[in-house]
C-alpha positions as MATLAB code, in Angstrom:
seq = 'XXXXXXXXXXXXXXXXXXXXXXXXXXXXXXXXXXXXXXXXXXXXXXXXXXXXXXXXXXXXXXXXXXXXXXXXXXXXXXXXXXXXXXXXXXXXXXXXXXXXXXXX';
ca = [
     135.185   75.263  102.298;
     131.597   76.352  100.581;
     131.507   79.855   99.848;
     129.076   81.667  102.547;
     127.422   84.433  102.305;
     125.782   87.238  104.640;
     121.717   87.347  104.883;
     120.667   90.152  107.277;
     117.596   90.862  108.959;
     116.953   94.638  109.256;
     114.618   94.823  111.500;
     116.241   92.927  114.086;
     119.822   94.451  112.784;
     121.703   90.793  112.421;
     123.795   88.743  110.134;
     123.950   85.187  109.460;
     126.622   83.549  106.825;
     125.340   80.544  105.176;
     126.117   78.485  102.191;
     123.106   77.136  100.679;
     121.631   79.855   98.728;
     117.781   79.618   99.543;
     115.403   81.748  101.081;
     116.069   82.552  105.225;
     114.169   83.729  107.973;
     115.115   85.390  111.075;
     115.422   83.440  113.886;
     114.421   86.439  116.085;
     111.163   88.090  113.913;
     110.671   85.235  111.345;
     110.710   88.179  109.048;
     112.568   86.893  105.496;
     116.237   87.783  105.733;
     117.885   89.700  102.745;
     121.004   88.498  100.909;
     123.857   91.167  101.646;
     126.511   89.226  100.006;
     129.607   87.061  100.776;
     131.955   90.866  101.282;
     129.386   91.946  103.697;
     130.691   92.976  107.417;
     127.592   93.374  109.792;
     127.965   96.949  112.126;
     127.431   96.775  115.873;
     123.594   95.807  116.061;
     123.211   99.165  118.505;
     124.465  101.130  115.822;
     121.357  102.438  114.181;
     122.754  104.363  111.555;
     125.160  102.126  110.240;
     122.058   99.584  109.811;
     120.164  102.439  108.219;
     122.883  103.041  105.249;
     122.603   99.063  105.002;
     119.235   99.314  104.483;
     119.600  102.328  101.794;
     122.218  100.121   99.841;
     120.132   96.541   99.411;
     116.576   98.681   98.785;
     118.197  100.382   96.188;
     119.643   96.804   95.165;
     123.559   97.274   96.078;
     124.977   94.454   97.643;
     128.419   93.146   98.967;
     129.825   90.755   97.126;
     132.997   89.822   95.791;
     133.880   91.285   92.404;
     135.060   88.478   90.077;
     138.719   89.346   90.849;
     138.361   89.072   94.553;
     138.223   92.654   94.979;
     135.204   93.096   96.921;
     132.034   95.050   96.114;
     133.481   98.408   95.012;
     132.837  101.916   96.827;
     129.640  101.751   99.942;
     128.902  104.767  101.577;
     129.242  104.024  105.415;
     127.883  107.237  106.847;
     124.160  108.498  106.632;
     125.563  111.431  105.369;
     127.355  110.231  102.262;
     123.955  108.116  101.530;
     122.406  111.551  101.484;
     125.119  113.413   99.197;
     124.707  110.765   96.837;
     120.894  110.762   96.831;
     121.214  114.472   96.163;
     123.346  113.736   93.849;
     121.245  111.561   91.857;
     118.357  113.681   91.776;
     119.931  116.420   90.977;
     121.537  114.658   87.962;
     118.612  112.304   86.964;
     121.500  109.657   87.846;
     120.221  106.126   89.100;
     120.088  106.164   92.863;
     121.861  102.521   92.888;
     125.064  103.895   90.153;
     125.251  107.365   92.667;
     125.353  105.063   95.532;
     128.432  103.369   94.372;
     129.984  106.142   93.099;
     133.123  107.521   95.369;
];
C-alpha cells in the first residue's frame, strides 16, 4: 500500500489522505489544502477548538508525521490552553514558538 498522508483544509475543518504528494484543493472552498502529515487524526469538524490548535501547530510549521522509527510526531498540544502555556512560554524565554510547541 502507498504511504498516505493527511492534507486539511482549515477553513472548511476537513481531512483528506492521499498518496501522491502534490499540491490539493478543497473540494468544498477550493482554498489550497495544507499537508498535516501521514500521523495526523482529523477532530470532529464541529469542534472548533480542536481545529484552532491544528491551525496553531502547521502556521508555526509542526506537522504530524511519522518519526523515522515509526513513533509518530512527538508531543502536540491538544487543548487551546496548552497552545497558550507554550506560547507564553516561548515569549517569555525567547524560545522558538515551533520547539515550545512540541515541548511536553
Amino acid at each position: 500500500m502507498p504511504h498516505r498522508s493527511a492534507y486539511v483544509c482549515l477553513s472548511c475543518r476537513v481531512s483528506f489522505k492521499h498518496s501522491e504528494p502534490r499540491t490539493y484543493r478543497c473540494p468544498g472552498c477550493r482554498r489550497e489544502m495544507l499537508l498535516a502529515g501521514d500521523a495526523f487524526e482529523a477532530p470532529p469538524q464541529r469542534d472548533r477548538d480542536a481545529w484552532r490548535v491544528v491551525s496553531v501547530l502547521l502556521h508555526a510549521g509542526l506537522d504530524f508525521r511519522q518519526g523515522c522509527c515509526g513513533c509518530g510526531p512527538g508531543y502536540r498540544p491538544r487543548t487551546l490552553r496548552e497552545v497558550r502555556e507554550r506560547l507564553t512560554y516561548a515569549r517569555r524565554t525567547g524560545t522558538p514558538i515551533a520547539r515550545a510547541l512540541a515541548t511536553p
